[in-house]
C-alpha positions in Angstrom: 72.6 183.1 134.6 75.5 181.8 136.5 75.9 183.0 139.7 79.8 183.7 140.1 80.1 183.6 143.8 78.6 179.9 144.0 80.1 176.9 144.6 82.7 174.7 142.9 82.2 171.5 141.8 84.3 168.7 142.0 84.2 165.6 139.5 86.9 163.1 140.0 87.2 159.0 140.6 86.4 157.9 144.4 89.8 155.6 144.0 91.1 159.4 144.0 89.9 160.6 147.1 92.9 161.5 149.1 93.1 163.7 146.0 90.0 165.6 145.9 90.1 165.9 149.4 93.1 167.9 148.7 92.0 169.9 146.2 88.6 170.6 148.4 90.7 171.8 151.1 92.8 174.2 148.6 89.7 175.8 147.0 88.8 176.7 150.7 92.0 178.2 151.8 91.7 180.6 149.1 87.6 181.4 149.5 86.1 178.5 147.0 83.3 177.2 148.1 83.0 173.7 147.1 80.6 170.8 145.6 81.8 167.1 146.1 79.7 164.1 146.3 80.7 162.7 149.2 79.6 166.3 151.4 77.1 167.8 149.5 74.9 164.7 148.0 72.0 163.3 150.0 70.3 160.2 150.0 68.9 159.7 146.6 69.4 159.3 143.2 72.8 159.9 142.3 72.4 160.4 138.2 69.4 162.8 138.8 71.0 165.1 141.9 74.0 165.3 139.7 72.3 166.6 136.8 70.4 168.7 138.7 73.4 170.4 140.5 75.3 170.4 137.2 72.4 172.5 136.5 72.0 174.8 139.4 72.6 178.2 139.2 74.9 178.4 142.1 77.4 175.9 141.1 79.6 178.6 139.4 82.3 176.1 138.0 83.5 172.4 137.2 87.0 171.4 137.9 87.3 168.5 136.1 90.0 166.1 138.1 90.9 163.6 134.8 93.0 160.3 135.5 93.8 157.7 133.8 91.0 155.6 135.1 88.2 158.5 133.9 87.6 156.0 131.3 85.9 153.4 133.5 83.5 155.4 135.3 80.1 155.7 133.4 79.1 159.0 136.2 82.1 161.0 135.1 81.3 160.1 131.3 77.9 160.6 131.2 76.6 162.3 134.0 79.3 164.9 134.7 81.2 165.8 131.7 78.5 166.6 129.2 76.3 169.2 131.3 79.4 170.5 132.5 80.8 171.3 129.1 77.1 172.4 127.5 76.8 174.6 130.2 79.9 176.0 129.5 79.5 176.4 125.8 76.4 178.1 126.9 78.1 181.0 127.5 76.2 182.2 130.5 79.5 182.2 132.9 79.9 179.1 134.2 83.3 177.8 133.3 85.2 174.4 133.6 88.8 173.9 134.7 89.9 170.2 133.1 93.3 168.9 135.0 95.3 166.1 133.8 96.9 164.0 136.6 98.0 160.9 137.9 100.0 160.8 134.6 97.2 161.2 132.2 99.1 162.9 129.2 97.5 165.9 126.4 97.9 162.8 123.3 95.4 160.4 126.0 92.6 162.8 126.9 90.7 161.7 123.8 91.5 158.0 124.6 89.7 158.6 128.2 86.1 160.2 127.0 83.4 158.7 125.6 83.0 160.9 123.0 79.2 159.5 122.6 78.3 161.5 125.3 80.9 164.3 125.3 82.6 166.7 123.0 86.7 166.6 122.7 88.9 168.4 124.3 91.9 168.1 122.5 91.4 171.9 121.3 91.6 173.1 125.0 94.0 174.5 126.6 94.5 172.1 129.3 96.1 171.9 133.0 98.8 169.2 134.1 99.8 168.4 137.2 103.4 166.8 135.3 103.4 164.3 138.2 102.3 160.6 137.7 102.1 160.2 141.5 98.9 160.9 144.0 98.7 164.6 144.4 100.4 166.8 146.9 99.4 170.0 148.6 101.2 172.0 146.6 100.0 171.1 144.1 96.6 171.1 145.3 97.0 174.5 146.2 98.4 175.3 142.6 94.9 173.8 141.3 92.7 176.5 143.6 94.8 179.2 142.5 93.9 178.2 138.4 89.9 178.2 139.5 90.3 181.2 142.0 92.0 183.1 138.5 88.6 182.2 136.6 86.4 183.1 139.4 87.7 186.6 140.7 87.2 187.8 136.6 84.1 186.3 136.3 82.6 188.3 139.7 85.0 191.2 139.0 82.9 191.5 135.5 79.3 191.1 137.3 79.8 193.6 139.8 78.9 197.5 139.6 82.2 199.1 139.2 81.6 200.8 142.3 80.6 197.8 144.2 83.1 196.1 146.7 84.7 192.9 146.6 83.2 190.8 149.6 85.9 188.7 151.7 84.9 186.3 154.8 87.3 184.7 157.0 86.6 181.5 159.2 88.7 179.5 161.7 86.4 178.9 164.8 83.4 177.1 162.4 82.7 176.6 159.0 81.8 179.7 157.0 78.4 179.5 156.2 77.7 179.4 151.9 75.9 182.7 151.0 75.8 183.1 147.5 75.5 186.6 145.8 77.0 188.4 148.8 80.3 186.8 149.2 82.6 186.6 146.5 85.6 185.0 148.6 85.2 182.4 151.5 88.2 181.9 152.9 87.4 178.7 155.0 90.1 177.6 157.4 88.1 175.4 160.0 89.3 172.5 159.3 93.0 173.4 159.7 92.2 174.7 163.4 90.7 173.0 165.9 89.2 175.8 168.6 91.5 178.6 168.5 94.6 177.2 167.3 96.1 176.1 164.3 96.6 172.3 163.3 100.7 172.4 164.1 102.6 173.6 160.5 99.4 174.7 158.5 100.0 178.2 158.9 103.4 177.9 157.1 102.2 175.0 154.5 98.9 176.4 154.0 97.3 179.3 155.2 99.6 182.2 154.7 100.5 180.7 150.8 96.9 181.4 150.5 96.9 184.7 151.8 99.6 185.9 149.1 97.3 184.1 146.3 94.3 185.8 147.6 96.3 189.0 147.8 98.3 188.8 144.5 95.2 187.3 142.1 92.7 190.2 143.4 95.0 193.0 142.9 95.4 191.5 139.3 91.8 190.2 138.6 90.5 193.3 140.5 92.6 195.8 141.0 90.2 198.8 140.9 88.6 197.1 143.6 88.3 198.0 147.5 87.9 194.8 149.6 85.3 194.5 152.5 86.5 191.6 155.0 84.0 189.7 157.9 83.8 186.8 159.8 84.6 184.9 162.8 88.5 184.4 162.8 91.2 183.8 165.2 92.7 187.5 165.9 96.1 186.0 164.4 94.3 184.9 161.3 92.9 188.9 161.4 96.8 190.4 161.9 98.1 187.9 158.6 95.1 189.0 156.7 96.3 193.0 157.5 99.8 191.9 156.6 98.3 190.5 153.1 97.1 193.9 152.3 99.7 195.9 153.7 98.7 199.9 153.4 101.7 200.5 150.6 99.5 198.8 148.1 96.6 200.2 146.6 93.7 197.8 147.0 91.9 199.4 150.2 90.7 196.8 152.9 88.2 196.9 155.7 86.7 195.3 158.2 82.8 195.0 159.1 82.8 195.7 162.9 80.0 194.2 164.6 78.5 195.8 167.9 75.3 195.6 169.6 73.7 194.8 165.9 75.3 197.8 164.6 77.8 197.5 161.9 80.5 199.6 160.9 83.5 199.7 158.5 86.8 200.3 160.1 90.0 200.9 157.7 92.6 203.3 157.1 90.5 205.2 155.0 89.5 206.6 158.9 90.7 209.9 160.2 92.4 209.2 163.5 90.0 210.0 166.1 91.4 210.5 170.3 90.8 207.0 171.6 92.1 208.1 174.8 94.7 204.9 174.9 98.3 205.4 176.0 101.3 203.0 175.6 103.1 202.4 179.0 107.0 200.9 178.5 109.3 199.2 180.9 112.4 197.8 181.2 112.7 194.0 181.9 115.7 191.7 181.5 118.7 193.6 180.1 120.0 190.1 178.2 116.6 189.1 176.4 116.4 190.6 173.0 112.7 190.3 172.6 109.5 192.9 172.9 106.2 192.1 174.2 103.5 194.5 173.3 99.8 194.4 175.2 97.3 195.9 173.8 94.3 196.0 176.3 90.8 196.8 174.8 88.4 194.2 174.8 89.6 193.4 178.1 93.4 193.4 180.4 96.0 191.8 178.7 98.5 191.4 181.4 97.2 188.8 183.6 97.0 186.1 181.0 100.5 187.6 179.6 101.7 187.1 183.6 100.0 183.7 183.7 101.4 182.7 180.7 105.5 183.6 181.8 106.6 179.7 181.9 105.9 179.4 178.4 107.1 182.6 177.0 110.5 183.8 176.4 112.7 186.5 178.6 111.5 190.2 177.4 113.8 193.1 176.8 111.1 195.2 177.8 107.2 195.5 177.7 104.7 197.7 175.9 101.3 198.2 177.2 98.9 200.0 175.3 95.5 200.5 177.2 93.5 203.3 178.8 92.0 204.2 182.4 88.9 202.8 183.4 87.2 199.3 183.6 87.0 196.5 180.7 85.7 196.0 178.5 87.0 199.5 176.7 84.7 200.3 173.8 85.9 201.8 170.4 83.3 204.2 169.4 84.2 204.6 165.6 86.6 204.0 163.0 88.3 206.7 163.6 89.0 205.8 167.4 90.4 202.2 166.0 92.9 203.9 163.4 94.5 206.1 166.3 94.6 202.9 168.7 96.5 201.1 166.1 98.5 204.0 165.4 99.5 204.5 168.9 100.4 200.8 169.0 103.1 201.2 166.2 104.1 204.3 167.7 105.0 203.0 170.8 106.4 199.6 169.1 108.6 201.8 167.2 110.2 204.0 169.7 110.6 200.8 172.1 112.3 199.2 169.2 114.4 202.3 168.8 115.3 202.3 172.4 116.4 198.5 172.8 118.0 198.2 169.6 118.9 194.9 170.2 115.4 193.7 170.1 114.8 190.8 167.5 111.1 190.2 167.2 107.8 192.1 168.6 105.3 189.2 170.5 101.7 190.5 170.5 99.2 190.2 172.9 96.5 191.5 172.1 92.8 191.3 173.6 91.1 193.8 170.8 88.0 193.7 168.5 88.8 191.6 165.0 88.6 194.9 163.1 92.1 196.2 165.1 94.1 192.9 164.7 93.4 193.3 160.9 94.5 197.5 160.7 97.6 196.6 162.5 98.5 193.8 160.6 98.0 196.6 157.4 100.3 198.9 159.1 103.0 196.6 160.0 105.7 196.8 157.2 108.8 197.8 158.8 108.4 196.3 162.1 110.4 193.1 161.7 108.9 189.6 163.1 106.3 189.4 164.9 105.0 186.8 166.8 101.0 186.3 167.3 99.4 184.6 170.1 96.3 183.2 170.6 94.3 183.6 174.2 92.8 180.6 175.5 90.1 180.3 178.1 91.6 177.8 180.1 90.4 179.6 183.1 89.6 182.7 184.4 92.3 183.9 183.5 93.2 181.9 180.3 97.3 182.0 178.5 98.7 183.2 175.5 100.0 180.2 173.2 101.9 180.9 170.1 100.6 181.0 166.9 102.2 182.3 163.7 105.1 184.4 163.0 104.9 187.0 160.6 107.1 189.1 158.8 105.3 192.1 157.1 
């Protein structure tokens, strides 16, 4: 049998390859891991290795990238295309996604396959990108969500109905494949380099396929709850939060990591005393911006002092942290849900006493699992803008990353 969380795999010309290296890139934005030749094949012979992978398993799907020139490559025709499409008519879960592009119309398909060596598919109900012109992101992106669609039903059927849907999140290094545990791999390393987003991704890219994650699971799986890990930026952790905002129904946690111990924080917690406080003050009376601190992992403000020639005139400053020396350790879920708590608390009186404030900056120096409950609890606190802390020294300073609105 097919195993549903494997990999996608890509078949397309080479004098496409600023295409597929698009579409590669889309499928991992939204959690696909991917097969191309180009990455994955090693040094022997191509015919056989493609067989074999066409055969493998872990290759969960085919997205067939069809152009006009499909008719003059003797791999795609023979190799690819029939194993891909007996597989499929095999039944055992492994489907195929064809695309038309590069102005390859519905009437041509059958003009463009051998059909000595492949079936037709003029009874399919096939994709088009209606563009005759070399693929865009957006439209890249449109082609992940059409396999993500196929996939998400396909491991939403093969789960046990109490089972949870699996979601990792890299930005610092690629997220390592591991079939039959993780249903969604949401790679983002290649649109960050160290901390910090590739300038414009997060607006062209990454949060677009936050809402398509979001949106296609609470339609493909909507009964499900959603279990989140990795190693991502803490801005990357707040967006994901914001994706699954607490007002909808599908529950989301994170798998916190200490000492070898694991544990799952979410809302589904009862608060539990963290002993954290939020500290306000006044600052300039013209700015109309908040900075919030949140201190756990260790202080906050002398990076957010360090980093004053870059940052914007505040209205007035939050600091949420608690006595004692850093690092502060959060013993349980419960402890983490009364943190964030007491960080929107705070936010929300601050905001109610400077009424002129315009957007909340965060600053935060917490575990992954608290930049992704805030981010869940933050509908109704306008923009807020992330940072990022970089060890520049020992100190380090805040850069900006993404600005979100919940």
């Amino acid at each position: 049998m097919t195993d549903p969380t494997g990999r996608s795999f890509l078949s397309y010309r080479r004098a496409c390859a600023d295409d597929a290296k698009l579409l590669i890139e889309a499928q991992h934005d939204v959690g696909i891991p991917t097969w191309q030749d180009t990455t994955n094949l090693g040094e022997e012979p191509t015919q056989d290795a493609i067989r074999k992978v066409l055969a493998d398993p872990q290759i969960a799907n085919a997205l067939l990238w069809l152009t006009p020139d499909v008719d003059d490559s003797p791999i795609i025709q023979r190799v690819e295309i029939p194993p891909a499409l007996a597989r499929f008519r095999a039944g055992d879960g492994f489907f195929v996604t064809p695309v038309l592009a590069r102005g390859l119309d519905y009437k041509e398909v059958d003009t463009v396959l051998d059909h000595r060596f492949a079936p037709s598919l003029t009874d399919w109900n096939l994709r088009k990108i209606p563009s005759a012109l070399p693929l865009t992101a957006q439209e890249a992106a449109q082609v992940a969500a059409w396999v993500l669609e196929r996939r998400l039903e396909r491991i939403d059927r093969s789960l046990p109905p109490d089972a949870p849907l699996r979601l990792a999140l890299f930005t610092r290094e690629p997220a390592p494949f591991r079939p039959g545990e993780i249903a969604l791999s949401l790679d983002w390393s290649h649109r960050f380099v160290g901390r910090e987003a590739l300038p414009g991704v997060w607006e062209e890219h990454l949060l677009p396929a936050l809402q398509t994650v979001a949106a296609q699971i609470a339609v493909r799986a909507p009964r499900r709850r959603v279990e989140a890990e990795g190693l991502p930026s803490l801005a990357a952790c707040v967006a994901l939060g914001c994706a699954f905002q607490a007002t909808r129904r599908q529950p989301l946690a994170w798998r916190q990591v200490f000492r070898n111990t694991e544990e799952l924080w979410g809302l589904h917690a009862a608060p539990e005393e963290s002993g954290f406080v939020a500290q306000t003050r006044s600052l300039d009376v013209k700015a109309q911006d908040l900075a919030v601190l949140v201190s756990v992992t260790e202080d906050a403000e002398p990076a957010f002092a360090a980093s004053a020639s870059g940052l914007p005139s505040f209205r007035a400053m939050v600091h949420v942290t608690r006595p004692g020396a850093y690092p502060h350790r959060l013993a349980s879920a419960g402890e983490a849900v009364d943190l964030v708590e007491k960080v929107i608390a705070a936010l929300k009186a601050a905001r109610r006493t400077w009424r002129e404030v315009r957007c909340a900056h965060l600053f935060l120096a917490v575990p992954a699992g608290v930049a992704l409950l805030f981010g869940q609890l933050a509908n109704t606190l306008g923009p807020l803008q992330t940072y990022e802390h970089l060890p520049v020294d020992a100190v380090g300073r805040y850069r900006p990353s993404v600005q979100l609105t919940a």
